[in-house]
C-alpha angles and dihedrals in degrees: 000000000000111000116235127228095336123190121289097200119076113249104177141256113314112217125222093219115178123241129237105222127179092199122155130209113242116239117227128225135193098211120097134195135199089258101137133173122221119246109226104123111157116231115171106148111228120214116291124240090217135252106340102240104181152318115257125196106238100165147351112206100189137155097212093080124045083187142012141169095237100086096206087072121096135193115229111157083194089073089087113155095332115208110171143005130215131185115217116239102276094028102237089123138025126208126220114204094208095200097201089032091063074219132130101192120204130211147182111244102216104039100040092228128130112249101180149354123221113201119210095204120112139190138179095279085067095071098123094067084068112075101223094349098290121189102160145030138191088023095282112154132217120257085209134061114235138182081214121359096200087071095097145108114237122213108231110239112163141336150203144192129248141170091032100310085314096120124029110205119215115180116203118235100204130005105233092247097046106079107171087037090239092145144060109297129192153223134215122226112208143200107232086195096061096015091225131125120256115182130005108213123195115236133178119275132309098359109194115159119027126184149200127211124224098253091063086231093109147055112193119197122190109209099208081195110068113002107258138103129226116218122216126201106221102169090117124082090208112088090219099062107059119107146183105256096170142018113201124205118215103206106318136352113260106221110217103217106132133152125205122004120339130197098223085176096079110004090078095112104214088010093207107217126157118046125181125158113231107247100259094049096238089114142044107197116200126184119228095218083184097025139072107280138297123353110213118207122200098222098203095037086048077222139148111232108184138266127302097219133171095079120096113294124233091063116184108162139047130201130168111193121170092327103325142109122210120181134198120231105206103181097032095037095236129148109186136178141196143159112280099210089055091057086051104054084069127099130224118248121229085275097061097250129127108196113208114178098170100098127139104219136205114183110208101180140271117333101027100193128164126003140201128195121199121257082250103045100239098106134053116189119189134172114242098208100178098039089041098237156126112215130181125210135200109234099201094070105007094246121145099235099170141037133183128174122241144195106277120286123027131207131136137040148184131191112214108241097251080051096241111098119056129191117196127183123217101190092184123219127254090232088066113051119218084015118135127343089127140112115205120202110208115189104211119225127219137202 
């Protein structure tokens, strides 16, 4: 396919770097239980924005050039190693987690400025983040020995909205001084008012995605590091009184004593990634981006269910969209789709696996990472991180209508919330110099 109104500046060579998966087949099995989901998926169709037409560059806010002919590009030294984007609720900022820069820069959304940066790092004069002074949860213990453990910086991974757009949630990938992410690590909950941070929880080791249901009643929190979910009450409006009221394991619990240096990347057993709660909070969906397909959670049982299994492995990302799920494929390039009730109507079988073989499926190319889907449902967009790219699919029929290529390499993405305005981080590898550590803003065009 032809690629549209590609970059005229040179960007460099993209590399097609193999990825290094710990996926797992799934094993089938005959027998059958009475294990049954409820049926209950909202699907009320907002208003369309019309015929996608295009993807245009507005901006690239980058630290690699101080200056540059191109005038769309930009220098921000806080665009450090960028790994997500988030909109605000009304979509007048966004917000760029920069993972090595312990930053969560924040931005106006018109204008393109920075308005803010919000520092992860934390010392003893910061004692009053920490309720009571909480280091811990769920009886992990820490693999160092500290005077004061809440004396840390915290590298930004994801993030999600609660109360109305009222608290923005950022989990911590690794403390500073936890190298192979064997302990307890944190999040930070902030005012988007103010754009300052609030209150700093514990939470269990290597959290990556973090969720909040619809109700506004739960926090959920995926450790990448050991298989399990921490559950928040919410129901509060007071910081301070939100609390962990369950920790679910998926399989089996993954124990952190290492010694030496350890690849977390990839030694994360079932490396839970994307987490979305099904619109009716009944389910907590999780993708086993090393195991075998998607952890279902029963939300008033605080139960582990089983895998949804029969899509694509190697599942990173999560989106429910009017009824739909759609799934991103990192290491086979595959975005897919399928009806979520009709994944629901099966029952698990005595080993805990759902097999659902009825996907539509786009494949967009090697290192499928996040995906958006349009307030209306027509449009997927996903960032394609081995092949360098943004692409755009049709969701009516699965077809990969668009391509534009992007900083290397791309990860993360957010659609603004009136679906015409889309950021997407490219937080580069060490294995490529001068790749990533740039956010592009892309204006979508209509018909």
């Amino acid at each position: 396919m032809t690629l549209l109104n590609q970059f005229s500046t040179t960007f460099g060579l993209c590399l097609c770097l193999a990825f290094s998966s710990c996926s797992q087949q799934p094993s089938e099995t005959k027998a059958k239980t009475n294990t049954t989901f409820q049926d209950t998926i909202a699907s009320d169709e907002p208003i369309s924005n019309g015929t996608f037409k295009t993807l245009s560059l507005q901006r690239v806010i980058q630290s690699k050039r101080m200056s540059s002919n191109d005038t769309s590009w930009h220098y921000e030294p806080a665009i450090n190693s960028p790994k997500s984007a988030i909109y605000s609720k009304d979509g007048s900022k966004f917000y760029i987690n920069s993972l090595e820069g312990y930053t969560t820069a924040v931005f106006d959304a018109k204008t393109l400025k920075k308005l803010k940066e919000i520092r992860h790092e934390f010392t003893a004069a910061d004692g009053k983040l920490f309720k009571d002074a909480e280091t811990t949860v769920f009886g992990y213990q820490f693999k160092q020995q500290k005077d004061n453990y809440n004396v840390f910086s915290g590298k930004p991974v994801e993030g999600c909205l609660s109360h109305d757009g009222k608290f923005l949630w950022v989990t911590y990938y690794r403390r500073s001084w936890d190298p192979n992410a064997a302990s307890p690590s944190a999040l930070a909950i902030i005012d988007t008012e103010k754009d300052e941070i609030v209150r700093v929880m514990p939470s269990g080791p290597l959290p990556k995605m973090i969720a909040c249901s619809p109700n506004n009643e739960l926090i959920a929190v995926t450790h990448w590091g050991d298989n399990t979910v921490g559950l928040i009450d919410i129901s509060s409006p007071n910081p301070f009184d939100f609390k962990y009221t369950d920790h679910i394991v998926i399989d089996h619990q993954v124990q952190t004593d290492f010694s030496g240096a350890v690849d977390r990347d990839n030694n994360c057993s079932n490396c839970l990634r994307g987490t979305v709660f099904t619109d009716d909070n009944t389910y907590l969906l999780v993708a086993k981006m090393g195991g075998n397909g998607i952890a279902v959670i029963d939300l008033p049982k605080k139960a582990y269910l089983g895998t949804i299994t029969g899509s694509y492995q190697n599942l990173r990302h999560i989106a429910l969209n009017n009824g739909n799920i759609y799934l991103s494929s990192n290491k086979f390039g595959a975005v897919q789709k399928a009806k979520l009730s009709e994944i629901l109507k099966l029952p698990f079988d005595d080993q805990k696996q759902l097999k659902f073989t009825d996907w539509q499926t786009a494949m967009v190319g090697s290192g499928a990472r996040t995906i958006d889907v349009s307030a209306d449902g027509k449009y997927t967009y996903a960032c394609v991180n081995n092949a360098c790219k943004v692409v755009v699919i049709d969701n009516q029929n699965m077809k990969v209508i668009h391509e534009f290529k992007a900083e290397p390499f791309p990860v993360g993405m957010a659609l603004s919330p009136n679906n015409k305005q889309l950021i997407v981080t490219s937080q580069g590898k060490e294995s490529v110099p001068n790749s990533g550590n740039a956010v592009m803003v892309f204006n979508i065009e209509f018909e």
